[in-house]
N, C-alpha and C positions, 0 to 999 in steps of 0.2 A: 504493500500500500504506500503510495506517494504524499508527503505532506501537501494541504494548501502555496506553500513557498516552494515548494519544489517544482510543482507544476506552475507554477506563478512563472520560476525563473524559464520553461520550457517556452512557457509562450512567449515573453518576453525575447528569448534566444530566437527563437521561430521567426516570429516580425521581426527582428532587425535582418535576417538575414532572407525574406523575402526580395526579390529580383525585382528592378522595375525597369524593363529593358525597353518598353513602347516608345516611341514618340508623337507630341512632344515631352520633352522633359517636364515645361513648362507646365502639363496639365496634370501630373503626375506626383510634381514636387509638394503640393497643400496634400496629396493623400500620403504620403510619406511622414510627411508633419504630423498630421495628425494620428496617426499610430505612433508617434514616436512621442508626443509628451507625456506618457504614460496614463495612467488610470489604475484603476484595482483589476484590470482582468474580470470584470466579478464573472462574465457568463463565458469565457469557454473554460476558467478554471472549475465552474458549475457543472458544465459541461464531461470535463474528465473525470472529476470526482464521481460523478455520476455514474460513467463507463467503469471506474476505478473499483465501481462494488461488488461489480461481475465479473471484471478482468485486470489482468494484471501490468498490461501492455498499451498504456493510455498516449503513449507516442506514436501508434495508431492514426488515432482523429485529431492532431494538431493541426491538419488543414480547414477539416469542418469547426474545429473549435473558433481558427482563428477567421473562419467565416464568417461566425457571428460575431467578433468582434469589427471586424470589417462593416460589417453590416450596422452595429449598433451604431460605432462612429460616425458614420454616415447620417446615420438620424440624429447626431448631435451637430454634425455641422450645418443639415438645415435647418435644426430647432435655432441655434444661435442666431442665422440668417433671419428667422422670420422677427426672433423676441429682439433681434436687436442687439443681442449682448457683446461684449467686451472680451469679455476675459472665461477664459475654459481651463480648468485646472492649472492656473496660474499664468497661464499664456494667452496672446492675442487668439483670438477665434477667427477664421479662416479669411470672410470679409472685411476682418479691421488690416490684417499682415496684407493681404491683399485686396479684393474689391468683391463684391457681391457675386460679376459674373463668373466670376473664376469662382467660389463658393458654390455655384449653381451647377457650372459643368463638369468639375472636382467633383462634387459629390454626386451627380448621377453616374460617375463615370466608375466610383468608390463601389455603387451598388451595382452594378455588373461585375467587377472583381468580388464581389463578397458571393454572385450566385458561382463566378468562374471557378473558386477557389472551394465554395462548397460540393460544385458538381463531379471533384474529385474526389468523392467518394466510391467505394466498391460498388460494384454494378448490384450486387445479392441488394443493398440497403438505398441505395440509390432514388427509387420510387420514392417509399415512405419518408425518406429525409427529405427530398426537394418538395412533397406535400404537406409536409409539416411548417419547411423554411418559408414557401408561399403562402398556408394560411396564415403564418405568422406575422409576417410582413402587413399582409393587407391588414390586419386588424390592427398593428399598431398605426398603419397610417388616418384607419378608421379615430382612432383614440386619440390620435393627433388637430384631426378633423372639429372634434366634437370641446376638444381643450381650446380649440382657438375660438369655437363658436361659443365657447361658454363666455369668453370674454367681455362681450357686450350685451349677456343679458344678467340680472341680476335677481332672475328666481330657480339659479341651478338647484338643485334640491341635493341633498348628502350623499342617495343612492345614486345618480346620476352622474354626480365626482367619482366612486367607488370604480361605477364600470369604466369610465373613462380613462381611470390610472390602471387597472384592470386591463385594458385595452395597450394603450401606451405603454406600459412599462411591466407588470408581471406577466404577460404571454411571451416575449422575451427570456425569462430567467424561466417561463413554465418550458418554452422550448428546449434550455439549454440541458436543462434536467432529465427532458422527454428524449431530445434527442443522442443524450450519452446512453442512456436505457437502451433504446433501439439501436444502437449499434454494438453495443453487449450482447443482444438479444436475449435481454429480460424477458422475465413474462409479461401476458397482459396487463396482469392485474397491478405489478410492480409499476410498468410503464405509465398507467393512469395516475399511480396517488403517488409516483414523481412530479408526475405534472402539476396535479395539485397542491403539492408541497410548495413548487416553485412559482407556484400561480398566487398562494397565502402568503410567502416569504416576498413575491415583489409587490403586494399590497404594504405589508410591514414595512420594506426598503424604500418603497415612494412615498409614505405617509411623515416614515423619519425626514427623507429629503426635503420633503414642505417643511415641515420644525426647523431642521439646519438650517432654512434660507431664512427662516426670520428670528431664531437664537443661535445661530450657529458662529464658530470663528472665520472670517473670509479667508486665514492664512491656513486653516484646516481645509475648509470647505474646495478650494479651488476657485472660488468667483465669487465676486462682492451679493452680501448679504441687502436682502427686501427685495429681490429683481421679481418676486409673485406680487408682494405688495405695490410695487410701482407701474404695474401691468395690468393689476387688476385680474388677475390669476384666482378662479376661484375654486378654492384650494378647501380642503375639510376645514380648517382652522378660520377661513372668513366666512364659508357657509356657515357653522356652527355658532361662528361671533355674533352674526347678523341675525341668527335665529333666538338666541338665548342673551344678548343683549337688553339694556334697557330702553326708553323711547329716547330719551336721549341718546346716551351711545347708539344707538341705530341711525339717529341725524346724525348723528358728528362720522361714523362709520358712511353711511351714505353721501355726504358732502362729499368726503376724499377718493371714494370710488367713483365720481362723476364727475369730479374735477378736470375740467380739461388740461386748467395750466397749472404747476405746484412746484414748489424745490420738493428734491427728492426726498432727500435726506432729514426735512421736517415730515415730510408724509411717511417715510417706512418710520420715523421717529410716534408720530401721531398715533398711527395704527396698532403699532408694538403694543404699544402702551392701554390700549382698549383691547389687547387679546389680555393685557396682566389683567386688570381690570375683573375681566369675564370668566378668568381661568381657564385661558384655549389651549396653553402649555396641555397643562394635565391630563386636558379630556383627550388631544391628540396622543401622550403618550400611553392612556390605556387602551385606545383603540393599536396603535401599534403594537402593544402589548396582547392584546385578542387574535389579533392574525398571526403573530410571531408563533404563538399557540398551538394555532389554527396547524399551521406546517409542520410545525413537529408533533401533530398527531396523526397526520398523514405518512410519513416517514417512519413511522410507529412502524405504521401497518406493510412497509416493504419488505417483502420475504428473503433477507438475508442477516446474516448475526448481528447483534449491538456492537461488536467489537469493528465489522467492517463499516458499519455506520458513523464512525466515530469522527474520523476525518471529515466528513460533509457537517457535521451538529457542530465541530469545533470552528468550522467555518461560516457556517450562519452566526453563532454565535460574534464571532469578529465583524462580520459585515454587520450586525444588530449594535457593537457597541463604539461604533466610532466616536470621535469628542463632538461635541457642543457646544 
């Protein structure tokens, strides 16, 4: 069995010494970048760990793993494009170092090497993985869709955040988990409440990400703190403020979200300060704490020893307790 850091340094090894022989250089160079300022790996080390629990040969699927890292990337350098943002794990995001349209044709170009590099996979698994990688895809675009559309209206309701993050960001880490399963060739039944482990566990990890962005450190986090508050991002923490606020705090909360023109830095100040207020901290960390739950009692129920389990719980556990 492989540590979390072990397979961490594989991918890592993996991508740097990926080929980028196409031309031009020029369209090639932001996707380079962008694999290279690092991150946590979270989903093809999800990925191996996952393969890790049926087999012992998880340098295997480094291509497919780094598929989906390819792939996620890519959906963060258009999220940055659209929100605007600055700054990506400490560095410019792809449109600031460069220009929009290069962000634009970079990254369509990113998501054809993420299916190229997935489609090398063994012909035996080949099917089920490229059905899995496409309904995954469309549904995070779905969930992408539906976060932007939330933006301008302001009777999202709590369930309707749920599936949206659901959508965006845990069919992702449900894939990574599914798809190191099936290339094991788990059982059925294993393969499904991986999914749902990884489908619970990226509810909990997008629920935390909303917190981080509005108590978290910007030198931890990677990117400056309030960018959901300054967007109007509505996030379980401003649905929940706006529901369980008082009539007051619901004016003062509404004024800022309908604000056309503001300094920022008094608005994510403003808003903070009406989640203390409400106690939105709290209520977000025991719902995070519900779903964290939620997956490891699905993981329960996968048919192989506690002992090979141990690696994947030690690593959810690390990805649940990053700082604040």
């Amino acid at each position: 069995m492989y540590t979390s850091d072990e397979l961490l340094q594989k991918v890592n090894a993996f991508i740097d010494e990926l080929p980028y022989d196409r031309q031009p250089f020029s369209l090639y160079e932001p996707i380079r970048y962008v694999l290279s300022i690092g991150g946590k790996r979270i989903r093809p080390v999800l990925m191996m760990l996952a393969y890790n629990l049926y087999r012992e040969d998880p340098e295997r699927i480094l291509m497919q793993a780094v598929a989906l890292e390819t792939y996620h990337n890519y959906t963060l350098l258009h999220d940055d494009l659209m929100d605007n943002a600055d700054v990506r794990r400490g560095h410019q995001t792809v449109h600031r170092r460069w220009d929009a349209n290069k962000a634009i044709l970079s990254g369509d170009s990113m998501l054809v090497l993420a299916y190229d590099r997935m489609q090398q996979c063994d012909s035996r698994h080949l099917p089920q993985v490229l059905r899995l990688f496409t309904e995954t895809a469309l549904e995070i675009g779905e969930g992408q869709e539906y976060d932007m559309s939330f933006e301008t209206r302001n009777d999202v309701t709590e369930e309707e955040y749920i599936e949206m993050i659901r959508l965006k960001t845990s069919v992702l880490l449900a894939c990574a988990v599914k798809m190191g399963a099936l290339l094991a060739d788990a059982s059925d039944d294993d393969v499904m409440n991986l999914y749902k482990f990884g489908e619970q566990l990226g509810l909990a990890f997008q629920l935390q990400d909303d917190l981080l962005d509005v108590y978290g450190d910007p030198r931890v986090f990677g990117k400056a703190i309030g960018g959901d508050i300054t967007s109007n991002k509505k996030t379980y923490m401003l649905i929940n403020a706006v529901n369980r606020a008082t009539p007051a705090q619901r004016e003062e909360l509404m004024r800022w979200i309908t604000a056309r023109e503001f300094d920022r830095d008094e608005k994510v100040h403003a808003v903070t300060a009406l989640y203390d207020q409400i106690g939105i901290r709290a209520l977000c960390e025991e719902k995070i704490n519900f779903y964290f739950n939620e997956c490891r009692k699905y993981l329960a129920k996968v048919g192989v020893s506690d002992e090979r389990k141990q690696m994947l719980l030690d690593y959810t556990d690390e990805m649940m307790k990053r700082k604040k």
